[in-house]
N, C-alpha and C positions, 0 to 999 in steps of 0.2 A: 394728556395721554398717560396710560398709566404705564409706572415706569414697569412692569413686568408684560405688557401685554403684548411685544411685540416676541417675545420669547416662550411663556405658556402661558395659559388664559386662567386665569385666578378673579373669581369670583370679586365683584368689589367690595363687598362685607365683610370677606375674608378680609381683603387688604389693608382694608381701615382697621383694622384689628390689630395687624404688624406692629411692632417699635420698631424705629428707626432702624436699631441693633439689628431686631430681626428681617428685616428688610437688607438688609445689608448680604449678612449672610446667604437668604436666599438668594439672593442675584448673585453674588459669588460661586454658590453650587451650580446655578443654571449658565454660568460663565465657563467654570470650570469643566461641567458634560459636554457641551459644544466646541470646548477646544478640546477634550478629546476625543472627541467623536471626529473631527477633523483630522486630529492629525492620526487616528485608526485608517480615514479614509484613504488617506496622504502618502500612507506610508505607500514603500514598497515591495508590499508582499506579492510573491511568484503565483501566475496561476496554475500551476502545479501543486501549488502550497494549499489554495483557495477551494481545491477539487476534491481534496483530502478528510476525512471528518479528523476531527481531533484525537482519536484513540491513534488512531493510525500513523499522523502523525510524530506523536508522541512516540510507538513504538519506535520508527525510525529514528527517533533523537538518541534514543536508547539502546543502539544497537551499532554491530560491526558491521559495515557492508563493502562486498568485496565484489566488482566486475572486471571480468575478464575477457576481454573485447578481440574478435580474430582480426587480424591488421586487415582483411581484407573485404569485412564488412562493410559495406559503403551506405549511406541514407536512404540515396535510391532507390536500395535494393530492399533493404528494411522495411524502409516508412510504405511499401508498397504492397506490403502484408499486410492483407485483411480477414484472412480466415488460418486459422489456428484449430489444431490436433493438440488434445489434451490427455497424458497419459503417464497418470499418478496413481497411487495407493490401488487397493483391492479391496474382496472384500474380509471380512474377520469372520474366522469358522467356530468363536466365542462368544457369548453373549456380551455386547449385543454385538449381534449379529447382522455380516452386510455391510457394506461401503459407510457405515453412520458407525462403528466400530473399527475404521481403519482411520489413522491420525490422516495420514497422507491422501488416505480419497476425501475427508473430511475437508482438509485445505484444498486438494485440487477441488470440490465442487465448492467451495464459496471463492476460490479462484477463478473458476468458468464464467459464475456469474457477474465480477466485477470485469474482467473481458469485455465480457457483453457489455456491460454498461457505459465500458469507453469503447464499443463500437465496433468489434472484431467477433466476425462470426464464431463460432467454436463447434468442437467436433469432441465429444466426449470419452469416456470409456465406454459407454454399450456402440460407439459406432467405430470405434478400431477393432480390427476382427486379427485379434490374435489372443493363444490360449486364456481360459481362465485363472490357469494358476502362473502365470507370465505377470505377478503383481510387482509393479516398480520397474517393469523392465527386467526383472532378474530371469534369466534366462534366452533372453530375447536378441539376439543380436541386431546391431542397427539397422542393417540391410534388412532385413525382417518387419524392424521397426515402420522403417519407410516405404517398404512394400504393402502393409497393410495400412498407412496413413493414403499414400497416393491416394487413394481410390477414395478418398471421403473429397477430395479438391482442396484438400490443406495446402497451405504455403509453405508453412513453419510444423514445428511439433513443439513441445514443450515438456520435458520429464524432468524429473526429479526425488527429492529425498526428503524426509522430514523428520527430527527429533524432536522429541515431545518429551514433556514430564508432568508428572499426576499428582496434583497438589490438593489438602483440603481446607472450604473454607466454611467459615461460620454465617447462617444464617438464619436470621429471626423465625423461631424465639428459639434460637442457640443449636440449632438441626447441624451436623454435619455436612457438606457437600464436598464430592470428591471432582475435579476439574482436571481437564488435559489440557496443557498449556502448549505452544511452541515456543521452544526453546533454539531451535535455529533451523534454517531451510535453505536447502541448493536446486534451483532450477538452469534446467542449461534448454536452451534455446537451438533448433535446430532446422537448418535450412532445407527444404524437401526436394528440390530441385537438384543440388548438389551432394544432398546429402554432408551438408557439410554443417560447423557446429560456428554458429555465428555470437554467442557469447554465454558467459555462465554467469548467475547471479547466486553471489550467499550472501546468507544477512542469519547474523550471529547477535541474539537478542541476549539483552545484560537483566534483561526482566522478561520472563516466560508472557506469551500474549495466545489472546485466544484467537482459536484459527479464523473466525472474519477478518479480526483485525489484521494479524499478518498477511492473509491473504488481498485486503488492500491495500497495505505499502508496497507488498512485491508486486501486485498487479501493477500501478501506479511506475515504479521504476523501469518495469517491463516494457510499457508505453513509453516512455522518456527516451530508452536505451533503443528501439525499435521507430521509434522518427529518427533517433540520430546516438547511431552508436559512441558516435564522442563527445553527448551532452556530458558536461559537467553536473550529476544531480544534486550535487552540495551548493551551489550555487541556483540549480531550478526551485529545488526546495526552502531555497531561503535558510538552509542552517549555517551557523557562526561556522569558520573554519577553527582549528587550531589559536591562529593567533589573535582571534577575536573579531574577524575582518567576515561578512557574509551578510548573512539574511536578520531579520529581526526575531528569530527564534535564539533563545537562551543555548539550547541544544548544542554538544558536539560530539554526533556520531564519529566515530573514524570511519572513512570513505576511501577506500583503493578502488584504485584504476588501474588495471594493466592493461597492456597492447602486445598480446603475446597468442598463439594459437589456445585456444583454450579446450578443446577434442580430448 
């Protein structure tokens, strides 16, 4: 039997061709893939960790994240949200022109869509019926807020802020491009029934990211915090803590947790 054949199928003309040496070595490499490809299997990465693409991620390794949990959020109550009001950014009355010129509508619709994708209906800006220049909320009082969400069948709402910064990069063959990055983002979380503010999430990036990607880690945490407002996400996610004790990512965000009203 040949000694490679039970691992990859190598020609027998090749074989005979091998020294010793080289034979050696081969099976050493084909030794060496298979144990790690085992102990990749083996390990134990978080499937929160698994659901993530790598940019995303990454941004989270790289960043400050801070939730602030209302004591009186309960799982129950959370994890039974299935439809979600979404009401961020506006639009820009500069070129360009439209919700594709505003940073914050920008994240809020590649937020809507990664929602979606873990499974929560969404209810957007063209379906909350309050003013057009009420962008970010500004203007809007809560009770406003919720009285033009009820009506779409939201659970929750979700608003928030976005700071961005406009960076340029080089590309082939040597073009300028100008890029809006996020630079840090606060979503708060808002219960439609009670009108009441079931948690805030910021995440304070140490590397500006483009709005997909921020808008899948915050999606991502959102869902975590939303089955169960006192998951641990340094520990869902698989990042090292502090003292080196965690997940098998290199990574150490600092992660707060408060249990305080967060309104």
């Amino acid at each position: 039997m040949s000694l490679f054949g039970a691992c990859v199928p190598v020609r027998k003309d090749f074989e005979s061709r091998l020294t010793g040496g080289a034979r050696l070595i081969l099976l050493m490499a084909v030794v060496t893939l298979a144990a790690g490809c085992a102990a990749f299997s083996l390990a134990a990465v978080p499937a929160a960790a698994i659901n993530l693409g790598t940019m995303a991620y990454r941004s989270l390794e790289s960043a400050d994240i801070t939730v602030a949990v209302s004591p009186e959020a309960e799982a129950g109550e959370t994890g039974a949200i299935g439809c979600i009001a979404l009401w961020m950014g506006g639009e820009s009355d500069s070129s360009p022109f439209g919700r594709i010129g505003d940073l914050g509508a920008v994240v809020a619709d590649n937020l809507a869509v990664e929602l979606m994708n873990r499974g929560y209906t969404i209810h957007g800006y063209e379906r909350i019926n309050l003013p057009e220049q009420a962008d970010n909320g500004n203007g809007v009082s809560r009770a406003e807020l919720i009285r033009a969400v009820s009506g779409t069948g939201a659970q929750a709402v979700i608003t928030g802020n976005v700071t961005g910064s406009r960076v340029k990069t080089v590309e082939f063959p040597g073009r300028l491009k100008t890029a809006t990055l996020v630079q840090s983002l606060s979503l708060k979380v808002i219960g439609v029934a009670d009108s009441r503010t079931l948690y805030v999430l910021t995440i304070d990036y140490r590397v500006g990211q483009p709005p997909r990607v921020a808008a899948e880690g915050a999606a991502a945490i959102l869902k975590a915090k939303l089955d169960d407002p006192r998951a641990d996400i340094g520990r869902m996610f698989g990042f090292r803590a502090a003292d080196g004790t965690g997940g098998p990512s290199p990574g150490v965000p600092h992660i707060t947790t408060q249990e305080e009203d967060p309104s």
